[in-house]
VEXZA-158739 format. One line per 8 residues: number of its first residue (from 1); for each residue y, z negated, x negated of N, C-alpha, C. Coordinates in steps of 0.001 Angstrom, whole numbers. Atoms other than C-alpha are relative to their C-alpha. Example, Ala and Ser with C-alpha at 12.3 -4.5 7.8 and 13.67 -1.06 7.14 Angstrom:
2
1	-1190 0 -890 -4500 -7800 -12300 1200 0 -900; -1190 60 820 -1060 -7140 -13670 1090 -730 770
This chain:
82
1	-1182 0 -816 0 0 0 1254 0 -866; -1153 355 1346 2227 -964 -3070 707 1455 -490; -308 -1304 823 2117 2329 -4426 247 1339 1284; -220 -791 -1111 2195 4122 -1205 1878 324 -120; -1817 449 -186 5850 2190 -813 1082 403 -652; -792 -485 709 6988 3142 -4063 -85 1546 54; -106 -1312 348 6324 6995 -4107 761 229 1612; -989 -793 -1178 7680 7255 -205 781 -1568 900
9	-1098 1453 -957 10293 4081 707 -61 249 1356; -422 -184 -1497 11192 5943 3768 -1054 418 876; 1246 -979 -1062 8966 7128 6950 336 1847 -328; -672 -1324 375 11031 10351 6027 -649 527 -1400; 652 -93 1778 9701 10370 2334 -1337 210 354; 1481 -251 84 6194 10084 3583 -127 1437 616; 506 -1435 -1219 6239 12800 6233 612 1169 -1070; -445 -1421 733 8224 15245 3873 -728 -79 -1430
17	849 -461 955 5962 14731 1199 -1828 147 462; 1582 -569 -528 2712 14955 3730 500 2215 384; -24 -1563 -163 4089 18520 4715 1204 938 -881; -811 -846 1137 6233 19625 1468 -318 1460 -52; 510 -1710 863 3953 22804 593 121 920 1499; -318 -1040 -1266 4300 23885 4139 1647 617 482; -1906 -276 480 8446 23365 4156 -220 1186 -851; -122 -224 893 8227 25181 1079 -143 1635 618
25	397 -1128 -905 6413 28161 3198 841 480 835; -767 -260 -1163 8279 28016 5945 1756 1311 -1062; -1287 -443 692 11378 28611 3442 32 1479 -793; 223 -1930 539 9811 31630 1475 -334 968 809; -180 -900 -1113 9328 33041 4874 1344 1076 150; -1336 332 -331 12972 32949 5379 336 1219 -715; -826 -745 937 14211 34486 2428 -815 1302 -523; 708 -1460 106 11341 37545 2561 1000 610 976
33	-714 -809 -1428 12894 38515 6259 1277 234 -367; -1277 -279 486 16390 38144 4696 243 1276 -1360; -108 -1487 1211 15281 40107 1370 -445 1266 1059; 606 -1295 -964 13757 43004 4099 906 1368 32; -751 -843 -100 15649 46391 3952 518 143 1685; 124 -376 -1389 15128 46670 7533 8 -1321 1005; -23 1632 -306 16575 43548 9587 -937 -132 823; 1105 584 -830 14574 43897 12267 -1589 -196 -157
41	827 196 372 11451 44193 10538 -217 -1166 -720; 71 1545 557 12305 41078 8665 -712 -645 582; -262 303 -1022 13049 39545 11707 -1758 -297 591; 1055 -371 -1048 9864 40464 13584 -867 -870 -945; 1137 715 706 7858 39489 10419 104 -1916 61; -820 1153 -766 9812 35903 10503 -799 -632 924; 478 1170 -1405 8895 35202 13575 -1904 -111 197; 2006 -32 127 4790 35882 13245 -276 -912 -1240
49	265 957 839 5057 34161 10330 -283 -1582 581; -741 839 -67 6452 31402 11308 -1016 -924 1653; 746 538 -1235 4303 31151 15494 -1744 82 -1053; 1852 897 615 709 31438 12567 137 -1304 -419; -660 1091 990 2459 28805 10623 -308 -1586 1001; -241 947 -734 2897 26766 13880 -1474 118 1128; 1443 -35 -479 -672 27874 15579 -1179 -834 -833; 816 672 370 -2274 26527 12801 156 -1244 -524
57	126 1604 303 -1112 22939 12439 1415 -572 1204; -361 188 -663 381 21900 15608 1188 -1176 -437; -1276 380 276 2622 19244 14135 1034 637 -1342; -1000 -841 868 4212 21698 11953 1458 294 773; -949 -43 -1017 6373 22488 14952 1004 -1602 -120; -1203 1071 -34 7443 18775 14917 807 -135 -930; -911 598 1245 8190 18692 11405 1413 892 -92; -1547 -932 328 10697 21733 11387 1096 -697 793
65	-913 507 -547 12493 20241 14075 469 -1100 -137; -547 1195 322 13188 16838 12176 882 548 -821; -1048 101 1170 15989 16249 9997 -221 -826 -1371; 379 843 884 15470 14692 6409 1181 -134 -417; -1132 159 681 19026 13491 5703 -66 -1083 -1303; 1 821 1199 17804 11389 2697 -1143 752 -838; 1083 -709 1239 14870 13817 1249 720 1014 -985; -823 -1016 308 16678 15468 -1181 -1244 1070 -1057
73	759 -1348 360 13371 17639 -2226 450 1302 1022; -247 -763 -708 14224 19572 862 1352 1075 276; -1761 -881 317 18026 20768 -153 -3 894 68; -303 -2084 39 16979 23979 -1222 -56 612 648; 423 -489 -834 15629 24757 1176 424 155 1614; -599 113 -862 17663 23743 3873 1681 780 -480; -1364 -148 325 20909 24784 2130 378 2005 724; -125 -1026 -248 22534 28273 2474 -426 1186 -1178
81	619 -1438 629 20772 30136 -226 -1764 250 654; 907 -179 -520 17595 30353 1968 -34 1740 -215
């Protein structure tokens, strides 16, 4: 439990380091559809990405929709160079 405490203080720390590599996904999604010549093909890809992403781990959905205003692994990824 000791060591639990120290690697994630917060409930926020635990949950964003139980689904980091998926964030991480979600984010190189992002910035394929944005690199895309063709927006709407981005776009389209984006969003299939993004409903497998959320088909195959049902609280994936919850996690995008939290906020981590103290994880600061998640910056990059939230910031505007997505």
């Amino acid at each position: 439990m000791a060591t639990l405490k120290r690697r994630y203080p917060t409930q926020a720390d635990l949950v964003a380091g139980a689904f980091e590599e998926k964030m991480w996904l979600f984010a190189s999604g992002a910035r394929k559809a944005l690199d895309d010549p063709d927006p709407w093909h981005g776009f389209c890809r984006y969003v299939r990405s993004l409903c497998s992403m959320q088909l195959s781990d049902r609280g994936f959905s919850d996690v995008l929709t939290m906020t981590f205003p103290s994880v600061g692994r998640f910056r990059s990824c939230t910031s505007a160079g997505i």
